[in-house]
C-alpha positions in Angstrom: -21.6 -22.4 -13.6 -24.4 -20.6 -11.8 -25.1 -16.7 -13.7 -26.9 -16.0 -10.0 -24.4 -14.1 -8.2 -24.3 -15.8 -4.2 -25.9 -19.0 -5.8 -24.6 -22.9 -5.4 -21.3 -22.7 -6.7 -20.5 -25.2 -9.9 -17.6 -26.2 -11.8 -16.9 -23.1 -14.5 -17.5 -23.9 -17.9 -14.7 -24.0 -21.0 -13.3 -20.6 -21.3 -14.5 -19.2 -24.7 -11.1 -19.3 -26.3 -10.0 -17.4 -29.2 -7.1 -18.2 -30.7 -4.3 -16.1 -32.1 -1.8 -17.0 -34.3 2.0 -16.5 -34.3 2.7 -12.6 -36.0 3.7 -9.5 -35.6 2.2 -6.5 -33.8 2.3 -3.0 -35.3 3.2 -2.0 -31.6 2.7 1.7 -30.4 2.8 5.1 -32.4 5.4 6.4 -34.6 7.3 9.2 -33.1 6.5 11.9 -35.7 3.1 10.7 -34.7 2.8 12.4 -31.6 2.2 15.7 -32.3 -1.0 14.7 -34.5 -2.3 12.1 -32.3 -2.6 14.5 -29.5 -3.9 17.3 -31.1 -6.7 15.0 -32.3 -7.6 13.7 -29.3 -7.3 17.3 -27.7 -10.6 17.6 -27.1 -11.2 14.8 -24.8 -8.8 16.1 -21.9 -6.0 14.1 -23.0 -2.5 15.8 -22.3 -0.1 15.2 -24.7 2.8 13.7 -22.5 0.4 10.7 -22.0 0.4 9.5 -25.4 4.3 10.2 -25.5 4.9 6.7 -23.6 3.4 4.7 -26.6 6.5 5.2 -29.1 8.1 4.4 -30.9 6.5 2.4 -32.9 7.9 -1.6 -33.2 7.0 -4.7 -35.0 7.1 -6.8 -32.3 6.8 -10.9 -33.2 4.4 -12.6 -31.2 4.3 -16.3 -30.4 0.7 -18.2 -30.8 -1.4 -17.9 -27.9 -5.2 -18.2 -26.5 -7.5 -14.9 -25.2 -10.8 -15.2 -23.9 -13.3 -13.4 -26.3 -14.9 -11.6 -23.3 -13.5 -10.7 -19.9 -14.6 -12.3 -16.4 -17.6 -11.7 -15.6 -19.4 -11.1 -11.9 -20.6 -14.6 -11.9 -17.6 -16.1 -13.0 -15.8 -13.9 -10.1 -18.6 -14.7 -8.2 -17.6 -18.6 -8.0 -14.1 -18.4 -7.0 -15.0 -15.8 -4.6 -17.4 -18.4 -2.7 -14.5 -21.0 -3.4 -11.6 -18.6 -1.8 -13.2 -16.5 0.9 -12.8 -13.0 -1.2 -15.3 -10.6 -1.3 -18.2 -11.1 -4.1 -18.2 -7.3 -5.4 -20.7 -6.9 -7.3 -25.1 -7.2 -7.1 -26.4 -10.5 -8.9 -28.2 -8.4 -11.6 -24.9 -7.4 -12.9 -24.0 -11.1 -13.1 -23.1 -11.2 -16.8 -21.3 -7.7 -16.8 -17.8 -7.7 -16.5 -16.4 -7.8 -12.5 -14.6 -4.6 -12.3 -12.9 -3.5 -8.9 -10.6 -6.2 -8.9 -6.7 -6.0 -7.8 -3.6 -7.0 -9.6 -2.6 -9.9 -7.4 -6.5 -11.0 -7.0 -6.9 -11.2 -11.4 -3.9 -13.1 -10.9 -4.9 -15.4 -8.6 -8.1 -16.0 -10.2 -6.1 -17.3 -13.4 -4.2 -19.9 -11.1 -7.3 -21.3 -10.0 -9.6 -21.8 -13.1 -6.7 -22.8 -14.6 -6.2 -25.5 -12.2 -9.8 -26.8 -12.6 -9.2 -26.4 -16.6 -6.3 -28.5 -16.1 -4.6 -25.1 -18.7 -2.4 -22.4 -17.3 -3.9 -19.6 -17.6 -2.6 -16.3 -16.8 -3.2 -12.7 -17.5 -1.8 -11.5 -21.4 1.1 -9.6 -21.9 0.7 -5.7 -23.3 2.2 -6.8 -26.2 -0.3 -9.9 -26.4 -2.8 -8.0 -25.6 -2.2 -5.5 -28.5 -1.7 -8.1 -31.2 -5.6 -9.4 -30.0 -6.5 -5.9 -30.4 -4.8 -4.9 -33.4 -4.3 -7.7 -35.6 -1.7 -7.4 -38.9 -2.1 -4.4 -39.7 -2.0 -0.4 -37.9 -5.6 -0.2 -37.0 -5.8 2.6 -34.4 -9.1 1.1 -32.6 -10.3 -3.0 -32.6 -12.7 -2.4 -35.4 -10.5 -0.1 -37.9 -8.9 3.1 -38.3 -11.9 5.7 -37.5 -14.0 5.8 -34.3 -17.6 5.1 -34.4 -19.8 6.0 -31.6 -21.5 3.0 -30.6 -19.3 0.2 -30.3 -17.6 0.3 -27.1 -19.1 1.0 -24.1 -17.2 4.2 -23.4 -18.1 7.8 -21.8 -19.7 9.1 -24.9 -22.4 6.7 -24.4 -23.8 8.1 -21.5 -24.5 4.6 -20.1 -22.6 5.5 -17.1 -21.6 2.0 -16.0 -21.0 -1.5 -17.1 -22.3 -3.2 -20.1 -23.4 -7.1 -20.5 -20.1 -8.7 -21.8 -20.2 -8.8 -25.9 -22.7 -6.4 -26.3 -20.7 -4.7 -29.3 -20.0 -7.4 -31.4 -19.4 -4.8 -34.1 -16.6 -3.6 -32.4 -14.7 -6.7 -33.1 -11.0 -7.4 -33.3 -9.7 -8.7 -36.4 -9.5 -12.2 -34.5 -13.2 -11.5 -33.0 -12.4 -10.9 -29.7 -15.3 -8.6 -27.6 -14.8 -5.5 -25.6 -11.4 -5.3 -26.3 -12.3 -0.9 -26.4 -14.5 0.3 -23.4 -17.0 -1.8 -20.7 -13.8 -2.6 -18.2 -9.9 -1.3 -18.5 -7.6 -4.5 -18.4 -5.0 -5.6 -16.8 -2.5 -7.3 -18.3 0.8 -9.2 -16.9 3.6 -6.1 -17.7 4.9 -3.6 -15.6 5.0 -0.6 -16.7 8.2 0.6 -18.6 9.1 3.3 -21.2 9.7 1.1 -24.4 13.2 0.9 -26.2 14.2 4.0 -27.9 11.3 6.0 -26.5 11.4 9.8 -26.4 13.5 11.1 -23.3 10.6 12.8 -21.6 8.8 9.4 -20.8 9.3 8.7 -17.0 10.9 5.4 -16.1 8.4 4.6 -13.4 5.1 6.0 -13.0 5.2 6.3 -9.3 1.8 7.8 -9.2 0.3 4.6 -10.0 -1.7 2.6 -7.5 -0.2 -0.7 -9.0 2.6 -0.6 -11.5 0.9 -3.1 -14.1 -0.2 -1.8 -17.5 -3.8 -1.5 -18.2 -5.5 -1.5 -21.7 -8.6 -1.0 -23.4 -10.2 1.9 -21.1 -13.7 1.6 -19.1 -17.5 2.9 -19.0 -15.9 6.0 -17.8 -13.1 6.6 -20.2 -12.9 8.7 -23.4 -12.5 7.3 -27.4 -8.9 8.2 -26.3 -8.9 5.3 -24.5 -10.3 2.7 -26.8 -6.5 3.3 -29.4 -4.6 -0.1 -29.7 -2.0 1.6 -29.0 -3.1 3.6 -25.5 -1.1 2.3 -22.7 -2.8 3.5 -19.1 -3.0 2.1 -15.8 -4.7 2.6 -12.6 -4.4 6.0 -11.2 -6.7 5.6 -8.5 -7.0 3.0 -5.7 -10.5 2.8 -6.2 -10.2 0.0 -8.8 -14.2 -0.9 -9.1 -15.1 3.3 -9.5 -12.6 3.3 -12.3 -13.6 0.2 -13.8 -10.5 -2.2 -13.7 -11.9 -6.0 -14.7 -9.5 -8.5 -17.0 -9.5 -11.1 -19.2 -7.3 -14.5 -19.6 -5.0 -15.3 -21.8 -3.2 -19.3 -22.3 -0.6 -20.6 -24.5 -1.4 -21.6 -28.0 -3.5 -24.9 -27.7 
């Protein structure tokens, strides 16, 4: 494929597959959690209701499946953009950063398509799929283990202000070794929001202030360390997707 944003389209490379193997997510926070979790993230702006809709916590089995170690990037987007008539959003110096700005339907449809030239289907990940990459065996509360380090995502505290070359923290690895899974673009993944069995009775069924009723994960550029948990489930709040940093990544079946 062509990394010149607006250049001659050509065939997309093999997505850079990382593969997970059947297990079981830590999912979420404990309930007696709570309290804690919001007092230590007090500082960021963070109410405490928001965190409420990640318990309880669950062991939730996962079957095998593929994630791409990096999200889509502009010039990937780029190229099915020139193939489908939708907009190219961003300038061709920001080719290897992830595409952000994108909508729900338009990630989706973007998966039907490379996976038709892959001959795979490919698809958004679930939350909980999403989580296990993220996560791994054991509780870790970020990708790279159990206390934030400045420095590894490409979050607010940075400074950077925008966008990031994909991979660009490789220290802030998954267990599996999968990239920016904390910070550069929040994610969208395949679930609708819901509260999850058993949560407290405060959590709303719908968040009807959404702009699109799919959960994101991983927080963007813009987003506090509050953001980059395992466990954080957000969304978009705001209908301008590219200003809040919205990209995604694909996920497959296990090969």
């Amino acid at each position: 494929m062509s990394d010149a944003v607006g250049g001659e389209w050509m065939p997309p490379a093999e997505v850079d597959w990382v593969e997970i193997p059947e297990g079981v997510v830590r999912r979420g926070t404990p309930i007696a959690d709570l309290e804690s979790v919001a007092e230590r993230y007090a500082d960021t702006g963070a109410l405490p209701q928001w965190f409420r809709k990640e318990a309880p916590r669950a062991d939730v089995r996962v079957p095998a499946f593929r994630i791409a170690r990096t999200p889509v990037t502009v010039a990937q987007w780029a190229a099915f953009a020139t193939a489908t008539g939708r907009p190219v959003t961003a300038a061709p110096t920001r080719a290897d950063h992830p595409v952000i700005g994108v909508a729900w339907a338009d990630a989706a449809a973007y998966c039907d398509w490379i996976g038709t030239r892959l001959g795979v289907g490919v698809r958004l990940p679930t939350e909980d799929e999403w989580e296990r990459a993220a996560r791994g065996d054991d509780d870790r509360e970020f990708p790279w283990g159990r206390e934030y380090r400045i420095g590894l995502a490409n979050l607010h505290d940075l400074g950077i202000g925008t966008t990031t070359t994909v991979g660009s923290f490789p220290d802030g690895a998954s267990p599996f070794g999968v990239l920016d899974m904390a910070g550069n673009a929040d994610e969208w993944t395949s679930t609708r929001y819901a509260p999850y069995p058993g949560a407290p009775a405060d959590v709303p069924a719908v968040e009807d202030w959404a702009f699109d009723p799919h959960i994101t994960r991983g927080g963007a550029f813009r987003h506090d360390r509050d953001l980059a948990r395992c466990a954080r489930r957000h969304g978009a709040y705001e209908a301008d997707l590219a200003a809040i940093g919205v990209g995604f990544r694909l996920a497959a079946g296990a090969a």
